[in-house]
C-alpha positions in Angstrom: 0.0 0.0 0.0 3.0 2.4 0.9 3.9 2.4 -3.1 0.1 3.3 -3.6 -0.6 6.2 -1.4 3.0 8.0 -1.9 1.9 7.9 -5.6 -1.0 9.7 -4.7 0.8 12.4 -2.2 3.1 13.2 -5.1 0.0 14.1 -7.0 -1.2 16.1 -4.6 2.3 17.8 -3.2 4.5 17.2 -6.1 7.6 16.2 -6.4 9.1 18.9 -4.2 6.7 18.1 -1.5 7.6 14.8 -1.3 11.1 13.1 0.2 11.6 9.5 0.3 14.7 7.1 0.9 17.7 7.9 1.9 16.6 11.6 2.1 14.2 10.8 5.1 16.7 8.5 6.6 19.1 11.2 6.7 17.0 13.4 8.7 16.9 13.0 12.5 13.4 12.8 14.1 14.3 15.5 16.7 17.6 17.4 18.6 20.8 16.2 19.4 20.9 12.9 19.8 17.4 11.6 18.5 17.4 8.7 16.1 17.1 9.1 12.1 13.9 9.0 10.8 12.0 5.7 9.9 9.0 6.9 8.4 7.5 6.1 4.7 7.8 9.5 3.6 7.6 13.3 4.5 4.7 15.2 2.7 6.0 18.7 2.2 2.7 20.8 1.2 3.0 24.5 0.3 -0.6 25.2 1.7 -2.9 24.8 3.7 -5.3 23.0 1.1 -2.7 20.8 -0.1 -2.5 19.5 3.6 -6.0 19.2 4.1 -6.0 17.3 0.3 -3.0 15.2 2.4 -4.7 14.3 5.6 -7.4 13.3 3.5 -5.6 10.6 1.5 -4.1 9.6 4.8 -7.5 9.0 6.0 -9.2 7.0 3.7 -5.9 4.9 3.8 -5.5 5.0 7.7 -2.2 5.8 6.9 -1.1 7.5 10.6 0.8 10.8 10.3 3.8 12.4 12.7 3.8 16.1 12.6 7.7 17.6 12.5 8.6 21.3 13.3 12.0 22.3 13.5 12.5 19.5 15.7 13.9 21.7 18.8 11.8 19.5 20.8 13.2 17.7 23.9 10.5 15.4 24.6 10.3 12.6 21.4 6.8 14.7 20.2 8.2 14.1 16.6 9.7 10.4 16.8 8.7 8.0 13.7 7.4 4.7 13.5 8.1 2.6 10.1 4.6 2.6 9.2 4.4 6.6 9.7 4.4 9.2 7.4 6.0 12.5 8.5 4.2 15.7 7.7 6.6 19.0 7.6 5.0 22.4 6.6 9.2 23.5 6.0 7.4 25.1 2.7 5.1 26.8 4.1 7.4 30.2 5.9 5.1 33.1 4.4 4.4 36.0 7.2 1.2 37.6 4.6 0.7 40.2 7.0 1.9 42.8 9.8 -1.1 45.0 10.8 0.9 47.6 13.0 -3.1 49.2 14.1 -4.2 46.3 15.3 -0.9 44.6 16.3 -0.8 41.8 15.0 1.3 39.1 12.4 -0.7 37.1 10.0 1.6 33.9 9.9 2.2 30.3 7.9 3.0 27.9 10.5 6.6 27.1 9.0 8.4 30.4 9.7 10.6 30.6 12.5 10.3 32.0 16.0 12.9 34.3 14.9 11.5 35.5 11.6 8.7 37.0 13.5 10.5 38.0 16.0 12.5 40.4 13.5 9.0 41.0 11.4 7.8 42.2 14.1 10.6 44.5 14.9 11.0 45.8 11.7 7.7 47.1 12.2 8.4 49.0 15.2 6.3 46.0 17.2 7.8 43.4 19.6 6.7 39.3 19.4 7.2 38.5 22.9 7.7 34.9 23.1 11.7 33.8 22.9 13.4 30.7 23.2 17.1 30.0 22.8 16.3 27.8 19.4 15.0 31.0 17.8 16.5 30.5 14.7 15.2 26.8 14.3 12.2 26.6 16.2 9.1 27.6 14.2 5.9 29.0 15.3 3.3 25.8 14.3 5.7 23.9 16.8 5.7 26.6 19.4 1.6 26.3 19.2 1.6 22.9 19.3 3.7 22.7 22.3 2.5 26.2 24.2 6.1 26.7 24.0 7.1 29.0 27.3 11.0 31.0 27.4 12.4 33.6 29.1 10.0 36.3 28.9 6.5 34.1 30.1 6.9 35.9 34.0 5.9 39.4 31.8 4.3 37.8 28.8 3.0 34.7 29.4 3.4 31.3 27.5 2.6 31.2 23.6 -1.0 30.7 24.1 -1.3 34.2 25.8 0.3 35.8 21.8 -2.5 34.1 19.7 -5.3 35.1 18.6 -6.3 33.1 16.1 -5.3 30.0 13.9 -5.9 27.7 11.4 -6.2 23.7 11.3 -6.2 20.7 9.3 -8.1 17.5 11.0 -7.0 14.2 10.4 -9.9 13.5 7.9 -8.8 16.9 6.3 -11.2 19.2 7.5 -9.8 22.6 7.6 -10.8 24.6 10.9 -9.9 28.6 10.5 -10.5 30.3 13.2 -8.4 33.7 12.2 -9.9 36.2 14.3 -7.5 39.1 15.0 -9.5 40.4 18.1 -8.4 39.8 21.9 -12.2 39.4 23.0 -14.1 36.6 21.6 -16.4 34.7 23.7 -18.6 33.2 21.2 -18.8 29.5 22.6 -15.5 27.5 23.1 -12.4 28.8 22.4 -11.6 26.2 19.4 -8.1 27.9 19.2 -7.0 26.9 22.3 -7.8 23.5 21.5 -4.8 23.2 19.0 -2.8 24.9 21.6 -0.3 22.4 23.3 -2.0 19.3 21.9 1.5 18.3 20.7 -0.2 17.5 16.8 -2.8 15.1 18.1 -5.9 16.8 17.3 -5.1 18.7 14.3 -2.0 20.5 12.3 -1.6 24.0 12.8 -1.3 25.4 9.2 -1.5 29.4 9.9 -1.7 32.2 13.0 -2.7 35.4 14.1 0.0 36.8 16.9 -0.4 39.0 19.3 2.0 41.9 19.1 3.3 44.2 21.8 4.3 47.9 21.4 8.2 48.2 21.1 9.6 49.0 24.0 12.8 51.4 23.5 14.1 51.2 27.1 16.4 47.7 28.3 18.3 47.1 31.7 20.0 44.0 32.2 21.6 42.4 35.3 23.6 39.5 36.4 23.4 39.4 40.5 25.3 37.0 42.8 22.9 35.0 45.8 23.7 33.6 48.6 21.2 31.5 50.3 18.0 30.3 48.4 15.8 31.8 50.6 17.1 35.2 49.0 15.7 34.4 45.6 11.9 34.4 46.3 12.6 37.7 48.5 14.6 39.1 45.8 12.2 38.4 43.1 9.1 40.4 44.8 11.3 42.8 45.7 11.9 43.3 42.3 8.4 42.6 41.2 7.2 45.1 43.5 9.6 48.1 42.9 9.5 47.2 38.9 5.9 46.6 38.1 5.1 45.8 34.9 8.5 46.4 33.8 10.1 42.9 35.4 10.4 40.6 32.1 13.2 38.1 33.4 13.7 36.6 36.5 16.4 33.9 35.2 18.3 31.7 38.1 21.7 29.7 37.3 22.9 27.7 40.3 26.7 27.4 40.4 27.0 24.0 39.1 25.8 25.5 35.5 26.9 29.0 35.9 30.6 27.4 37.1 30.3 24.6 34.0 29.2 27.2 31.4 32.0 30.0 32.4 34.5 27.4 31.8 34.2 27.4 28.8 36.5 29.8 26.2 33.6 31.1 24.8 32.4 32.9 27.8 34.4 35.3 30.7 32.4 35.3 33.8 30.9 38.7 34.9 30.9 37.6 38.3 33.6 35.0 39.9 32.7 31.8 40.4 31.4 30.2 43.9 28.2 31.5 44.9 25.3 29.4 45.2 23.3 31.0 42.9 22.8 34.0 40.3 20.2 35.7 38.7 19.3 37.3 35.7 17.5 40.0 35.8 16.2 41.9 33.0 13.4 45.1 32.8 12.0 46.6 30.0 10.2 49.9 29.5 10.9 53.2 27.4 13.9 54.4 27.8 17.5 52.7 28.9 18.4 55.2 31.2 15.0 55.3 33.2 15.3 51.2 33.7 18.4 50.8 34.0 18.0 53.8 37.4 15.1 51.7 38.2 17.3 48.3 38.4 20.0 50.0 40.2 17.7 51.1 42.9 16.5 47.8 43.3 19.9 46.1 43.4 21.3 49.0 45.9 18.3 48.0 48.1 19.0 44.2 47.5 22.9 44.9 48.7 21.4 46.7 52.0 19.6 43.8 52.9 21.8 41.6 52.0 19.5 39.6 49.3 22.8 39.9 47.1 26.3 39.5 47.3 27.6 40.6 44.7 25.7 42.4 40.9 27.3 43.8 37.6 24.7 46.2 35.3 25.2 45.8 31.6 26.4 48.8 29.8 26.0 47.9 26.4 23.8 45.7 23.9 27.2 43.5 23.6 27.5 43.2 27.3 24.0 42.4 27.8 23.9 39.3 25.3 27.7 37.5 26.6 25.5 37.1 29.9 22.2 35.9 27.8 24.5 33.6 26.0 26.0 32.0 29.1 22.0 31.3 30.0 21.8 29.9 26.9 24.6 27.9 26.2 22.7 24.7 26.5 25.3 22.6 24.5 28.0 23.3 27.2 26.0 20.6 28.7 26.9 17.9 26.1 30.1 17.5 28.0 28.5 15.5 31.0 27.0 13.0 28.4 25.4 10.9 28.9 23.1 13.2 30.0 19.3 13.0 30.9 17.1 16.4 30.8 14.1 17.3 32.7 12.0 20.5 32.6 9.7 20.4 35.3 7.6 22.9 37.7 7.3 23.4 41.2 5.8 26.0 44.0 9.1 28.1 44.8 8.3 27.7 48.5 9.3 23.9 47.8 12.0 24.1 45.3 15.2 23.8 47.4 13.2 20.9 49.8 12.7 18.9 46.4 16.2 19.8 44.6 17.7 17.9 48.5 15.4 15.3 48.4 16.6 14.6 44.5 20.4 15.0 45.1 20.3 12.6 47.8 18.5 10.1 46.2 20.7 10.9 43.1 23.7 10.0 45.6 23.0 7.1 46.6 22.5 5.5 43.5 25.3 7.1 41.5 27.8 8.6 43.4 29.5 10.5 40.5 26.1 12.0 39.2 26.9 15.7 38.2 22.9 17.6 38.6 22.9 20.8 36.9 20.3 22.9 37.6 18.7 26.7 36.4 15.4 28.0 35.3 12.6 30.5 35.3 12.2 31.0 38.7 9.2 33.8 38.6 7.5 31.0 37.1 8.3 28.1 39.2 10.2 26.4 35.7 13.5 24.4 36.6 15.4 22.7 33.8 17.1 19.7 35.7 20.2 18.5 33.3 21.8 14.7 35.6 24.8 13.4 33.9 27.5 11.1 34.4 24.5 8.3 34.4 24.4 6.2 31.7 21.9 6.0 29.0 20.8 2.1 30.0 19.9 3.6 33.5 17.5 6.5 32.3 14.4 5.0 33.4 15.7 4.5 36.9 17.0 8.7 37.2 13.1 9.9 35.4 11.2 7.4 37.7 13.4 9.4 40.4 12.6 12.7 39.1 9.0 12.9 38.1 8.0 10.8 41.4 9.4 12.9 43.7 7.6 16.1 41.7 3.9 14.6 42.7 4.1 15.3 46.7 5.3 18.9 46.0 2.5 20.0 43.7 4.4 20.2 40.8 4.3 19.4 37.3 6.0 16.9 35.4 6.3 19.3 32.3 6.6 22.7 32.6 6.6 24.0 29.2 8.1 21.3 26.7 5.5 19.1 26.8 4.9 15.3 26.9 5.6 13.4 24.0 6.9 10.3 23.6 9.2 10.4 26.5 7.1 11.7 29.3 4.3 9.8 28.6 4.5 7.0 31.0 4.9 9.5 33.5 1.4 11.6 33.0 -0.5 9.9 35.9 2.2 11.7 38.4 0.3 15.4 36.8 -2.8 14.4 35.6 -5.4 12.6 37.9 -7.0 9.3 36.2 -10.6 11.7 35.2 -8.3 14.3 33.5 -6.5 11.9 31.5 -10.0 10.1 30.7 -11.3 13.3 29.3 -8.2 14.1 27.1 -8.7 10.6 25.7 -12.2 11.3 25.3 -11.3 14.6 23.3 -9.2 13.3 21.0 -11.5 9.9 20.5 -13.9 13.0 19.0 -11.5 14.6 16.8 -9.2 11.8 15.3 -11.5 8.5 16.1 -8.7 6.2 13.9 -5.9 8.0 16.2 -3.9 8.7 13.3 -2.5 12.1 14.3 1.1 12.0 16.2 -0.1 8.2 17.6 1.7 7.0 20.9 2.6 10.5 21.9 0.9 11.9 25.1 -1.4 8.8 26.1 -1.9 5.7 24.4 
């Protein structure tokens, strides 16, 4: 049947939308360290009807269908079975529109967090949302996976930047929903459906973003910590004296601040040792307003002795070598094998559940090196354990996600489930939720052929 139904595709996509053999095996079915795609075929359509023409074929066939991005994914969302075909909307990158009135970017679902992001700005408007795979990430991914960052403490996660959007079901049916308008409450939000179902209820083909005015105005610190008590004081401090204004709150322990500044690449701002440090980061309309605003708030931090120790960028140059030490996520490769974790807690429990973690961690494997920083104003750690090999994986996530259950937290903070987290759902989700998201996608895609073993069986 395969022979069959790529012949078909190809009349539907052509032969530019279609890749087959060895130039699907060369392709990886995710980041670093994902295995090379197995599937039939990837469908490359250049529009949304060719896609709905697509999942149409694929229905009357029950040919299932994995949904690839720019694979920045961490959590398997894209991995391929033999019998899959792969759909990838690569072709379709057109931003059609920037209505600077209204604010907002008319979008294919192809383009690149980072092509908005400088659309947006070249229109004296600001797309809030930023990631450190900016330049490979693309915004039907970010949808599909309510992708968070660096800026969701100001912002919010993607879902809070869309307004609208367009799908393709797995029996084809195209759902456009394209509203540019922030108030809608005309029955359920269908929208928000699509929005961090991971590809399993439709394919995002096009979206209506939320743009913010351009602010003109940047201050930027990197501030030394010495107990982690301090942080949560620090961070209302700052929330309080900043307002609105506050748009990173961005914690590095010393094991990654220490491993990341030992690299060539970077020179530390601050010397190495303390427990912690922060980035913090307020926008507003002018540099010199916010960057007298941060200083007052770091001068009163210093008096009571929330920090240590604090250098204020002076430049755009000086303000991304600290970003890029936050972001320097392949500094991390050197502990492979390596296992990653994104999870969220209550702050009040963080440094409790990080203990309780390392100990366990200990006494398993004594050589474990646990690297650990995230988005503290919004309870987001990134957990990086290496030095345990890969045959012992399930042991450190059993570890990991278990011990997130008693604290409240949540298992995936902004990445997602997947393939990888899926056995894991029950220690976020209660058996009724998980029922009803089962239930919801038994309406939408009743053979299951959309993205198949990825969130729930």
């Amino acid at each position: 049947m395969s022979q069959n139904i790529i012949k078909e595709l190809t009349e539907i996509v052509g032969d530019k939308g279609i890749l087959t053999g060895n130039d699907v095996s060369q392709r990886m079915d995710g980041w670093i360290g994902a295995p090379a795609c197995k599937a039939i075929a990837i469908i490359r359509p250049a529009s949304t009807e060719e896609l709905s023409a697509v999942m149409k074929l694929c229905h009357q066939h029950d040919q299932s269908v994995t949904t690839h991005g720019g694979l920045t994914g961490l959590v398997g969302g894209g991995i391929t079975r033999s019998t899959d075909i792969v759909v990838s909307l690569e072709r379709m990158r057109n931003i059609s529109h920037v209505d600077t009135q209204n604010r907002t970017l008319t979008t294919e679902a192809g383009v690149t967090l980072q092509a908005v992001q400088e659309a947006a700005d070249d229109n004296g408007l600001f797309y809030p949302v930023d990631l450190g795979a900016r330049g490979s990430a693309t915004i039907g991914g970010n949808i599909a996976t309510n992708a968070g960052g660096n800026r969701v403490l100001r912002y919010g996660m993607t879902r809070e930047s869309i307004l609208g959007l367009e799908a393709v079901l797995a029996d084809g049916t195209i759902i456009s929903s394209m509203s540019g308008v922030i108030k809608n409450n005309t029955g359920y939000n269908l929208p928000h459906l699509f929005i961090g179902s991971e590809g399993t209820l439709g394919i995002v083909t096009r979206a209506v973003l939320r743009l913010r005015p351009k602010l003109q105005g940047e201050a930027t610190a990197l501030v030394a910590v010495e107990k982690f008590e301090h942080l949560s004081r620090l961070l209302n401090m700052a929330e309080a004296s900043l307002g609105g204004s506050l748009s990173s709150f961005e914690v590095m322990w010393d094991n990654f601040y220490s491993l990341v500044t030992g690299f060539e690449r970077h020179s530390a701002p601050l010397p190495v040792g303390s427990p912690f440090y922060v980035i913090i980061e307020t926008q507003g309309n002018s540099n010199e307003l916010e960057q007298e605003r941060l200083e007052n708030v770091l001068g009163e931090a210093l008096d009571l002795q929330l920090i240590t120790d604090a250098v204020v960028t002076q430049s755009v140059s000086e303000r991304e070598k600290v970003w890029a030490i936050r972001d320097d996520i392949e500094a991390l490769f050197s502990l492979a094998p390596l296992h990653a974790f994104d999870i969220s807690l209550p702050v009040t429990v963080m440094e409790e559940y990080l203990t309780t973690l390392q100990t366990e961690l200990d006494q398993k494997w004594p050589d474990n090196r646990c690297i650990v920083f995230g988005h503290l104003g919004d309870g987001n750690l990134h957990i990086i354990i290496g030095q345990v090999s890969a045959e012992e994986k399930k042991q450190v996530e059993e570890i990991v996600y278990r011990n997130v259950h008693p604290y409240g937290g949540s298992i995936s903070a902004e990445h997602g489930i997947g393939y990888e987290k899926k056995p894991y759902l029950q220690y976020s989700r209660s058996k009724e939720e998980i029922a009803l998201m089962k239930l919801i996608k038994q309406a939408i895609d009743p053979k299951n052929l959309l993205n198949p073993g990825k969130m729930f069986d």
